[in-house]
N, C-alpha and C positions, 0 to 999 in steps of 0.2 A: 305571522310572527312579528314582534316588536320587541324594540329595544328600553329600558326603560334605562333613566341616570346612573343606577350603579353601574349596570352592564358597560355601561358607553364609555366609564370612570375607566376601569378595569382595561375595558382596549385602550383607551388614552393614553395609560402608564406602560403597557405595552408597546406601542405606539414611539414613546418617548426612550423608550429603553431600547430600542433595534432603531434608532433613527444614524444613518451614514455619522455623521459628529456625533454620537450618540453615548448615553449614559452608560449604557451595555456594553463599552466596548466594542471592537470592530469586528472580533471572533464569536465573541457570546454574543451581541446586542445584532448589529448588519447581516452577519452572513451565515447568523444561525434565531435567531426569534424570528429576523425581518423578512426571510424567506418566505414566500407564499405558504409552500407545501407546511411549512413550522407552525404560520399563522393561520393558515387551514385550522390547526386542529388546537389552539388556541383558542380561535371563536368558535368551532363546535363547541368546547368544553365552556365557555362562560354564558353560551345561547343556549346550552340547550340541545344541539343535535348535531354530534359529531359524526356521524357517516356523511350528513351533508357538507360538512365544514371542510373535511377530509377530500370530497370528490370537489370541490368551490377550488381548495385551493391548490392540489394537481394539476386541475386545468391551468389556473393560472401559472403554475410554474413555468411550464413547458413554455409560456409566451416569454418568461423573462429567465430562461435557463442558462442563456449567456450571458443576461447583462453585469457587466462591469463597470468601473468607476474611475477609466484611468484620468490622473492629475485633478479628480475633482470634477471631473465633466459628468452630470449625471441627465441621461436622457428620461429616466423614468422612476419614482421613489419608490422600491418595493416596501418599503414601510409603510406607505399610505396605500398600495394596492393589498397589503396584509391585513390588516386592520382599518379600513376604512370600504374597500372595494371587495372585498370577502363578504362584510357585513350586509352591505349593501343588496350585493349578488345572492347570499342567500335570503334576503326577506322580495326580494323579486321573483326567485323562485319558487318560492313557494306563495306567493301572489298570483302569481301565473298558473301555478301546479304542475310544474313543469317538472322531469325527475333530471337531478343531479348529473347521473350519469348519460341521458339522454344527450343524441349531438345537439336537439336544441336547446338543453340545458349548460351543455359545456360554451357551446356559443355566445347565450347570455352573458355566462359569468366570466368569460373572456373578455371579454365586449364593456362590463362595466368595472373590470379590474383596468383596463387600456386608458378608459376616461381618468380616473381617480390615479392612476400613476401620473399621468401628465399634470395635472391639478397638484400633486404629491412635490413634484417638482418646485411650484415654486413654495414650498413649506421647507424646501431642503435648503434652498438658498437664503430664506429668510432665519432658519435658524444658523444656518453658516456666519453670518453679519452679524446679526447680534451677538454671537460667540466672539467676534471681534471686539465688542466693544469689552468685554472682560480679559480678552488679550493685551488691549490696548493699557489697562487698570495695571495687570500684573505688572508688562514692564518697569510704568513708572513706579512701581514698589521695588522690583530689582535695583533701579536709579537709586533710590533712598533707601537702601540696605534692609528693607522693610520683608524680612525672609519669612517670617511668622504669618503672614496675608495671602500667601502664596497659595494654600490650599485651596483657601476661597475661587482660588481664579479654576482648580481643576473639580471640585466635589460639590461648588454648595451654586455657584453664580450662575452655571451653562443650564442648575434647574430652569429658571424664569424664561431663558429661550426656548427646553422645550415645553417648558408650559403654556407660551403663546404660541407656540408653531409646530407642537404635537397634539401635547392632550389636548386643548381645547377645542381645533380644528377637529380634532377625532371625534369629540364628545358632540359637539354642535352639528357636524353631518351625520354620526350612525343616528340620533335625538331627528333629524329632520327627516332619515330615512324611507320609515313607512307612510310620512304624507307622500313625498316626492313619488317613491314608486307607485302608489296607489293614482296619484295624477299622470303618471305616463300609462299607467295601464288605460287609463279612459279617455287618454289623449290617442295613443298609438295601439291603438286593438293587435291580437294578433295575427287576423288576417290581413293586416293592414300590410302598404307598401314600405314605412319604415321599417318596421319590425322584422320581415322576411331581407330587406336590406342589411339590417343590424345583424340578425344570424345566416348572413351570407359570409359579410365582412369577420364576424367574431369565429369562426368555423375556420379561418384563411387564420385568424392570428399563431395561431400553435407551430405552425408552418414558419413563421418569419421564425420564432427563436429556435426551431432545429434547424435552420438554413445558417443564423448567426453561427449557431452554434458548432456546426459542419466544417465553416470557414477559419474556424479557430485550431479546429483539432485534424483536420485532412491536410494531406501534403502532399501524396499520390493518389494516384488509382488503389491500390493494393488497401488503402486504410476503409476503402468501403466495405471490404469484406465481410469482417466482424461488423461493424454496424448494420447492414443490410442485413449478416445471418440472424442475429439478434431478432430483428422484425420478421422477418422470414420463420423461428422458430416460434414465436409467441403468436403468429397468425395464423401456423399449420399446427403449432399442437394445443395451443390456447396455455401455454407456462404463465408462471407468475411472476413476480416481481424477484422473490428468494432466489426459485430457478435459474431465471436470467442470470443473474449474478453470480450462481456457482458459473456460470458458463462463461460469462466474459470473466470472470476468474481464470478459468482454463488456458483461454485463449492470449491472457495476458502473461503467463508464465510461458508459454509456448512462444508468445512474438518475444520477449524475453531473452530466452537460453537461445533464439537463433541471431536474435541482435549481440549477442556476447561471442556466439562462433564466428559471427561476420568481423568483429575486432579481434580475435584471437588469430586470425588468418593473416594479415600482414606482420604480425610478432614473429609466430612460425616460418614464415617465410624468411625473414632477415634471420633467422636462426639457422635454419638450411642451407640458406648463401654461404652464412661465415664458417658451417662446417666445412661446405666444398670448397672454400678458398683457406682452408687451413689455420683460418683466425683463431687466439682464443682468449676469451675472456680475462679470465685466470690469471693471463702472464702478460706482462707488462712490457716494452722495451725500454730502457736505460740508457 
């Protein structure tokens, strides 16, 4: 598999339109293109082979299925592990002939979505700064009542930062891709000790984001339940994706209507008291 300039064009603008400051907007562009699992099936459809793009980029979700963004602090760019580390990950796999769904396959492409996120990172900062210097432009047109420029600073100027610090970074790595990987294939063989290293480590990644992600959404004991059933039913009956979902459906209506009895219970009760004490609402003293 190789990438040739259009292809690389195309994730680019992708690229630039799910970036965190980004052209997409924070709904449409970050936390819906710039998703892994979104950009999975993104670069299946401009490569060429979406079952693989699809399974590239599930694996990768799961490593960054909690990441968030708060105040600006970003540990990892899923924009650049979307289209940059997806790309990447499937022309490795299939250099190697490794299958997608395989755990050495899912390892790999964990493993080279982790790099390209961190690398991602400072592309996010650097387009951050330069955004400033067209902040810095607006104001002084506010200063001098110059209201007509003002577009400029939100539709046409934040192109040029991410044209340096999306599309091009995107276009120049998927474009250097298939040398690179073809150099570590004959650098680090598979039976080599890197490589069984690299899909020890990539294997353990999936692990950290349902552990973040655990840490967000637990608060007792009791909140394992449904998550553990969950795995519990998809390993004992082999469900799918749809299924699941009617089911933690179920389950969410049920935690639901017993969290609304548990505040219905103190209302009732002050209701009871004021009948046995003769209270009543109704009538007022004077």
């Amino acid at each position: 598999m190789s990438i040739n300039l259009f292809q690389a064009i195309i994730l680019g603008l992708f690229a630039s339109l799910s970036s965190m400051p980004g052209l997409g907007g924070t709904s449409i562009g970050n936390y819906t293109l710039g998703r892994p699992l979104i950009g999975g099936l993104v670069c299946g459809i401009v490569l060429g082979d979406i079952p693989t793009g699809i399974m590239v980029g599930a694996a990768m979700q799961v490593v960054y299925i909690a990441l968030v963004t708060p105040g600006g602090t970003v540990s990892a760019d899923v924009r650049a592990v979307s289209y940059i580390g997806i790309p990447l990950a499937m022309i490795a796999l299939k250099s190697y002939g490794l299958d997608p769904a395989s755990a050495e396959g899912t390892a790999l492409a964990t493993s080279f979505g982790t790099m390209v996120g961190t690398i991602g990172t400072v592309l996010f900062y650097g387009t951050a700064t330069m955004n400033l210097i067209w902040q810095h432009m607006g104001w002084a047109w506010v200063d001098k009542r110059e209201y007509d420029k003002l577009p400029l600073v939100d539709y046409v100027l934040p192109w040029i930062s991410h044209i340096c610090f999306s599309l091009i970074p995107t276009v120049i790595m998927c474009m250097a891709g298939e040398p690179v990987v073809n150099l570590i294939k004959e650098k680090l063989p598979m039976d080599g000790i890197p490589m069984k290293t690299l899909f020890t480590v990539g294997a353990l990644l999936p692990c950290v984001g349902i552990a973040i992600l655990l840490k967000q959404i637990v608060r007792n004991v009791l909140d394992f339940i449904p998550y553990l059933t969950g795995f519990t039913l998809a390993a004992s009956m082999g469900i799918n994706l749809v299924a699941s979902t009617v089911i933690a459906g179920m389950f969410a209506m049920i935690i639901y209507k017993l969290k609304m009895l548990e505040l219905r219970k103190p209302a009732a009760a002050a209701s009871s008291a004021a009948a046995e004490n003769g209270w009543d609402d109704d009538e007022e003293d004077i």
